[in-house]
N, C-alpha and C positions, 0 to 999 in steps of 0.2 A: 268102406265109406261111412260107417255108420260114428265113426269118432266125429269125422268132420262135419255132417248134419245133426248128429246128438249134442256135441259140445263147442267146437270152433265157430258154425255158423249164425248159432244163437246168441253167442257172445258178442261177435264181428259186427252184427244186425244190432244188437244192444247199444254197441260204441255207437253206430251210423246214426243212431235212432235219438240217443240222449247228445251227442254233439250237436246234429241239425235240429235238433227244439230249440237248444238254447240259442242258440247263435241266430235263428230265424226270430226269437221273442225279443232278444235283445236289442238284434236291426230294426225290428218294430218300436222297441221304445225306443228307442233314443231317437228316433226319426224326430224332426220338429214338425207341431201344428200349428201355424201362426197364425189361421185362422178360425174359426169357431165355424164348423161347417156339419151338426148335426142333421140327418136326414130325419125330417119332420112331417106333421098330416093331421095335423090339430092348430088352433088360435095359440097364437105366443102370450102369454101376458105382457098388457100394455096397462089400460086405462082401468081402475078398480072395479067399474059398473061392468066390464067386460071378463064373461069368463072366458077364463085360457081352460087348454087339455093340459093336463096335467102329466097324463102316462102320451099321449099324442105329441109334447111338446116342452117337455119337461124344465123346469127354470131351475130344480134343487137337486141335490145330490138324492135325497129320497126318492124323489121320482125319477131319477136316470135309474136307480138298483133296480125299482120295480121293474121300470122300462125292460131293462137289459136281463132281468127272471123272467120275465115273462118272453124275450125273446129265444134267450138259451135255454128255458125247459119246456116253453111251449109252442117256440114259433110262429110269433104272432105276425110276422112278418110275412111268412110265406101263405099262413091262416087266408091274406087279403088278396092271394097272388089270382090275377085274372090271366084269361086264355084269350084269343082275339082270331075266328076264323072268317076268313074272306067267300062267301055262297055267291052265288048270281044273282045279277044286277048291276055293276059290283056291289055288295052290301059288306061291310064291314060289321060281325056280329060280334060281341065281349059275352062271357061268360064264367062260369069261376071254376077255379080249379082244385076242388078240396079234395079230392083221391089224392093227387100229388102232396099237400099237406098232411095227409093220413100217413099216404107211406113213408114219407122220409120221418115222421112223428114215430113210426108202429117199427120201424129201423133201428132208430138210436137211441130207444128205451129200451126194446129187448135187446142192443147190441151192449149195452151200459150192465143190464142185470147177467149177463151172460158172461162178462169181464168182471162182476164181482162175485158173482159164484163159484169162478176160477181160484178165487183167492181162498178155497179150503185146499188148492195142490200147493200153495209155498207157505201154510202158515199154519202153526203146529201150538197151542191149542186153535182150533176153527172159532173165529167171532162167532159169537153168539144173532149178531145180525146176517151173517153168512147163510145159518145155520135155516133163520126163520124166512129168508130170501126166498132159501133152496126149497123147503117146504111148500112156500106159498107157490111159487110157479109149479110146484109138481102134485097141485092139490088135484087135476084130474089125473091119478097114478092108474095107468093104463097097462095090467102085467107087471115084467121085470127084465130091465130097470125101468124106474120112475120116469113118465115120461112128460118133457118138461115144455111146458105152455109158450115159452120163449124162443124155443127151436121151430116152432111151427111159424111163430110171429117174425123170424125174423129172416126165414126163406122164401116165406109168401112176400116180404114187403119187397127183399132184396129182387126178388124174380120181378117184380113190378117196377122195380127201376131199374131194373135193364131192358126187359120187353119194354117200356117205354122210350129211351131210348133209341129203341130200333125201329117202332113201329111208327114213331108220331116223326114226323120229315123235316118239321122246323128245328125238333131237337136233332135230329141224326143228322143234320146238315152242319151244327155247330161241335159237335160232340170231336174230339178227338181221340187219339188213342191212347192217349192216358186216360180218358176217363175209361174207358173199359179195361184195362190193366189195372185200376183200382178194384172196378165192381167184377172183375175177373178173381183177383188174390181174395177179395172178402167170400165170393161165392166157394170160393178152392177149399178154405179153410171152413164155411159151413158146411160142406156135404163133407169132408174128412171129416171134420168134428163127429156129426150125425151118425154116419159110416160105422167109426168107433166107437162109439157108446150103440146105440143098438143093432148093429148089422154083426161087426167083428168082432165087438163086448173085450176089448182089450183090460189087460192086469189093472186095475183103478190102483193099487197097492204101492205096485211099482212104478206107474208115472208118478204118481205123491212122489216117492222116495227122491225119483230122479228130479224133480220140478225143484224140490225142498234142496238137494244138491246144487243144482245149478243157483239157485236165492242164495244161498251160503257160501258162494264159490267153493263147491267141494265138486265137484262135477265128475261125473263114472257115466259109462255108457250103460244105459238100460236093461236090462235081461226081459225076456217074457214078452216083449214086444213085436207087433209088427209092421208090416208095411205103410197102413194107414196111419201108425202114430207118427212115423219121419217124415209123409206127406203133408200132414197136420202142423208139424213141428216149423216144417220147410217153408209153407204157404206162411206161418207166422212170425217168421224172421224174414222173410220176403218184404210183408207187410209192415214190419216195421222201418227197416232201413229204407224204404221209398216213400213212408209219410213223413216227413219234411220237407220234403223234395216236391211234392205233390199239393195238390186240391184239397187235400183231410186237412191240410194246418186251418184251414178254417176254423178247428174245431179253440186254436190257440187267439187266431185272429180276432173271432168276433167278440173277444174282450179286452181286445187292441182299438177298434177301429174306432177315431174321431165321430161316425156317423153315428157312432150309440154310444159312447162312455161319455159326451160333452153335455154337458147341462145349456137350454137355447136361454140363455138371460144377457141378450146384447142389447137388450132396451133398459136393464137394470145396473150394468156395470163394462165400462166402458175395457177395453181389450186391447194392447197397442201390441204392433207384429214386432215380435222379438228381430225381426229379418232389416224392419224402416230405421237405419241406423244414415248418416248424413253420407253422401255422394255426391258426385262432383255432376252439374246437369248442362246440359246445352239449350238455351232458351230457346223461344222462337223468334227472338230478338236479334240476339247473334247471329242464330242463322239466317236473316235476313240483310243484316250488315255483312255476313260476309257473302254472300252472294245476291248481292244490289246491282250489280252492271250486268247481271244477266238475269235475271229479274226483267229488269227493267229494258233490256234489250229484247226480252220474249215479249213483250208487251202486258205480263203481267200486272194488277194491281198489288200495291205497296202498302202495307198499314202506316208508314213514317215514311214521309216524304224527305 
C-alpha cells in the first residue's frame, strides 16, 4: 500500500482540493449583491460637523482594506465577541470572551508559519525568508533537533478548541460532527508531525527528495521511512480533499463576503438593484374591482364605491 498512500492519494486529494476551491470562489463571485448590506458598529458618514468611524463603518475603498487587514490578520471581529451566562434570579450576565480570540489568533499564525516552513521540503534553493522564519521560531533551540516555538503554540491552542468545544454546553449543543472531523484531521496531522521530527526523527533527506518528486510530478515511493511519515502524509491529504467541502473555506470566504468587502456610502451615492428590472404588478385596485360583489356581500368596506 505504500504506492497508494505515497503517491495516488496525494495526488487524488490534490485534484479534490484545487477543483472545490475554485469552483466554491467562483459560486461566490458571480453570486449577485443587489444590495449594499455591510455589517457595521460605528456612525456612517452623513452630515460634515458629524464624525463617522471610519474602520467601524467604512465609506472608501481605503478604509474597507484596513477594515478587512485588520480582520483577516487580526480578528477584530471575534477581538469584541461577548459570552452571555444566565446565574439565579434569572440574571442575564455578558461578559467577554478573549481566550477564544487568543486561541483561534495563537492557531492560525503558528498554523500559517508552520505551512511556510514546509516550503524548504518542495523548493530547492530554500528562500531566504524560509530560511530566517525557521530560525526565528526555533531561537529557544532545545537539544537536537531544533525545537520549534510553533509546534507548542499550535497544539496548546488546537487542544483549546476542542476541549472547548466539549466542555462549554452552548457550544457542544451546536457543534456537529464535522466540526470535530476538522479539529480531528488537524489534531492527527500535528501529533504525527511532532511524533516525526522528535520522537521517530524520520530521514529529513529523504522526505525532501520525495516532497520535491511529487512538486515536479516525478513521484517514487520513499525509502527510509516509516509509519508515522504515511500517517502524517494520510491526515494531510485527508485534509485537503475535505476543506472545500467544509467550514475552513471560511478561510476563502471572508474575502468574498458583502458584510466586509462593501464600502457603507448609501448616503453618498445612490445604488439601484440590478434585480428592479419592470414587471407586470396586480394593484390594489384591480384587486378590488375584481372581487367587489363579494366584498361587498361580506360587508366589507370599499375604498371606491
Amino acid at each position: 500500500m505504500s504506492y497508494f498512500f505515497a503517491i495516488v492519494a496525494p495526488y487524488a486529494c490534490a485534484v479534490v482540493f484545487l477543483t472545490g476551491l475554485v469552483y466554491r470562489v467562483l459560486l461566490w463571485a458571480r453570486s449577485s449583491v443587489p444590495f449594499r448590506i455591510p455589517t457595521t458598529s460605528g456612525q456612517q458618514i452623513s452630515l460634515p460637523w458629524i464624525k463617522s468611524g471610519i474602520l467601524e463603518s467604512p465609506h472608501t475603498k481605503r478604509g474597507v482594506v484596513a477594515r478587512m487587514a485588520l480582520e483577516i490578520l487580526l480578528f477584530r471581529s471575534l477581538f469584541r465577541n461577548t459570552k452571555v451566562n444566565l446565574h439565579e434570579g434569572p440574571r442575564l450576565i455578558y461578559g467577554e470572551e478573549k481566550f477564544l480570540w487568543l486561541g483561534a489568533l495563537a492557531f492560525h499564525w503558528s498554523m500559517l508559519i508552520i505551512i511556510l516552513r514546509h516550503l524548504r521540503f518542495v523548493l530547492e534553493p530554500v528562500p531566504g525568508f524560509v530560511l530566517g522564519l525557521q530560525s526565528l521560531d526555533g531561537i529557544f533551540q532545545v537539544g537536537t533537533p531544533v525545537f520549534f516555538l510553533t509546534d507548542a503554540v499550535f497544539m496548546v491552542s488546537l487542544a483549546y478548541l476542542l476541549l472547548r468545544r466539549l466542555s462549554n454546553p452552548q457550544v457542544r449543543y451546536i457543534s456537529l460532527l464535522t466540526d470535530y472531523l476538522a479539529l480531528g484531521l488537524l489534531l492527527g496531522l500535528a501529533v504525527t508531525g511532532i511524533w516525526m521530527r522528535y520522537v521517530a526523527k524520520e530521514d529529513v533527506f529523504a522526505i525532501k527528495e520525495f516532497a520535491m518528486g511529487l512538486a515536479t510530478f516525478s513521484p517514487h515511493v520513499p525509502e527510509n521511512v516509516g509509519l508515522p511519515f504515511y500517517l502524517h502524509l494520510f491526515f494531510l491529504s485527508a485534509l485537503l480533499a475535505y476543506f472545500p467541502y467544509s467550514k475552513l473555506m471560511h478561510m476563502a470566504g471572508s474575502f468574498l463576503s458583502p458584510t466586509r468587502n462593501l464600502a457603507n456610502n448609501n448616503r453618498m451615492k445612490r445604488h439601484v438593484n440590478s434585480w428592479d428590472y419592470p414587471v407586470k404588478v396586480h394593484t390594489y385596485a384591480e384587486w378590488e374591482d375584481e372581487f367587489r360583489n363579494k366584498i361587498k356581500a361580506a360587508g366589507l368596506p370599499l375604498e371606491r364605491q
